[in-house]
Structure formats: C-alpha cells, structure tokens
C-alpha positions in Angstrom: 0.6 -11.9 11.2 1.8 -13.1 8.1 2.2 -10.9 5.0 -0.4 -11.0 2.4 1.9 -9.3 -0.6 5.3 -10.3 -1.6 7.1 -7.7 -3.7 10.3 -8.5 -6.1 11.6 -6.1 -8.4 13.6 -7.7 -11.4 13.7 -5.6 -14.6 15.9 -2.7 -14.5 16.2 -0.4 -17.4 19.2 2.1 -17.9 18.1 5.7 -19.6 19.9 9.0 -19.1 18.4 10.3 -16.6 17.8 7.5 -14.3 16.7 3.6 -13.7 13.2 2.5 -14.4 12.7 -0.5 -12.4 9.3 -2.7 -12.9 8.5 -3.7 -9.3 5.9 -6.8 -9.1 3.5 -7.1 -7.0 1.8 -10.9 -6.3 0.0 -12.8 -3.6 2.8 -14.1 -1.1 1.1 -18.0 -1.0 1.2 -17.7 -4.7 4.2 -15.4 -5.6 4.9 -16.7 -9.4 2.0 -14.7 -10.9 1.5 -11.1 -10.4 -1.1 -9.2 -9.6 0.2 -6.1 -10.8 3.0 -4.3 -11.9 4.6 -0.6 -11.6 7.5 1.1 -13.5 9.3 2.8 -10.8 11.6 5.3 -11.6 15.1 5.7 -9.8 17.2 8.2 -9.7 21.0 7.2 -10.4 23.7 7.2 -8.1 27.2 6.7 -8.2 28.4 4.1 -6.1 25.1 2.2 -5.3 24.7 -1.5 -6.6 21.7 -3.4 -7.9 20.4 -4.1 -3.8 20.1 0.2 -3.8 17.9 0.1 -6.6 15.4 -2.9 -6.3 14.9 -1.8 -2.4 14.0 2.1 -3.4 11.8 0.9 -6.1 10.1 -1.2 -3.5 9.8 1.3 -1.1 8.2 4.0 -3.4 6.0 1.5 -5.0 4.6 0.8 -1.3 4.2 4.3 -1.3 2.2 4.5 -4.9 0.0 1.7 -3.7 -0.9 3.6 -0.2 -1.7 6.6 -2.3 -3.9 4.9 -4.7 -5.8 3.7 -1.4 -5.9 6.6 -0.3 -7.6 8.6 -3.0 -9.9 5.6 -3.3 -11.0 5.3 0.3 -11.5 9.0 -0.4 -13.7 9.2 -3.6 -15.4 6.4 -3.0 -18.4 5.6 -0.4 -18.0 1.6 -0.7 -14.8 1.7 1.5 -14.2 0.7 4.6 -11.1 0.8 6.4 -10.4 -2.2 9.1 -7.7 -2.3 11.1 -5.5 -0.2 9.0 -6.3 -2.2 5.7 -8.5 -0.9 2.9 -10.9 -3.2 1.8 -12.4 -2.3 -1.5 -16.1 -3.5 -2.3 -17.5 -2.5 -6.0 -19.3 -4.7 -7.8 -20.0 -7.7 -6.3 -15.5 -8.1 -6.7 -13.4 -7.5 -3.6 -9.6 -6.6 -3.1 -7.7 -5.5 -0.2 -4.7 -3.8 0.3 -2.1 -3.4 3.3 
C-alpha cells in the first residue's frame, strides 16, 4: 500500500522555552503544495540536532491529526470508518485521513 500523505517539517523557530516547528502536510503524488499546516511545539534539548526536532514534530502532528479524526468521527453522524481510515462526507466535499 502506498502512502497517501507525505509530511516535511521545514520552519523551525527558536523562543525561550522551546522550538515551534511548522510541519506540512501535502498529498504524496503531489507533495509541492500543502494541504495543511501545524505549528508544532518542541520542547528543547541539549544535545539533539535539527533530525531530533523535524522527526518529533512529525510524530505529534500525526498524533494531532488522529485526534482531530477522532473527535470528528465522534460528533459527527456522516462518518464512516473503513479499514482503519476516516472518510469524512459533509457537503457534497470528501476528505480522508490515515
């Protein structure tokens, strides 16, 4: 099965208390424009390199995305879930996640 979603994180933004990291999220046949975006934010730590950061932010923007679903397939009867994917019907549009 081949991915549907390619995710790259790219911006990184220094503040004081951490690393925001924008983590883009794009069709993987058609990976130069987004779909969406999310400001991540990363806790520092010493040591770590640029590879530590983009792969956490990655890995909790996965996370965000399966708990928007989530609360979606919860709140709303439209949903159906197939074979571990969330289809999303409202409106005569349609979007999938996995």
């Amino acid at each position: 099965m081949s991915k549907k979603y390619e995710y790259s994180a790219n911006d990184f933004t220094h503040t004081d208390s951490g690393i925001n990291v924008c983590v883009c999220v794009s069709l993987s046949n058609f990976n130069l424009l987004p779909i969406f975006t999310l400001s991540v934010p990363a806790e520092k730590k010493d040591g770590k390199d640029i590879d530590y950061y983009r792969s956490e932010a990655i890995k909790k923007a996965k996370e965000v995305i399966v708990d928007i679903a989530k609360e979606v397939n919860r709140n709303d009867r439209n949903i159906v879930e197939l074979q571990g994917n969330y289809h999303i019907d409202m409106d005569s549009r349609a979007a999938a996640f996995s």
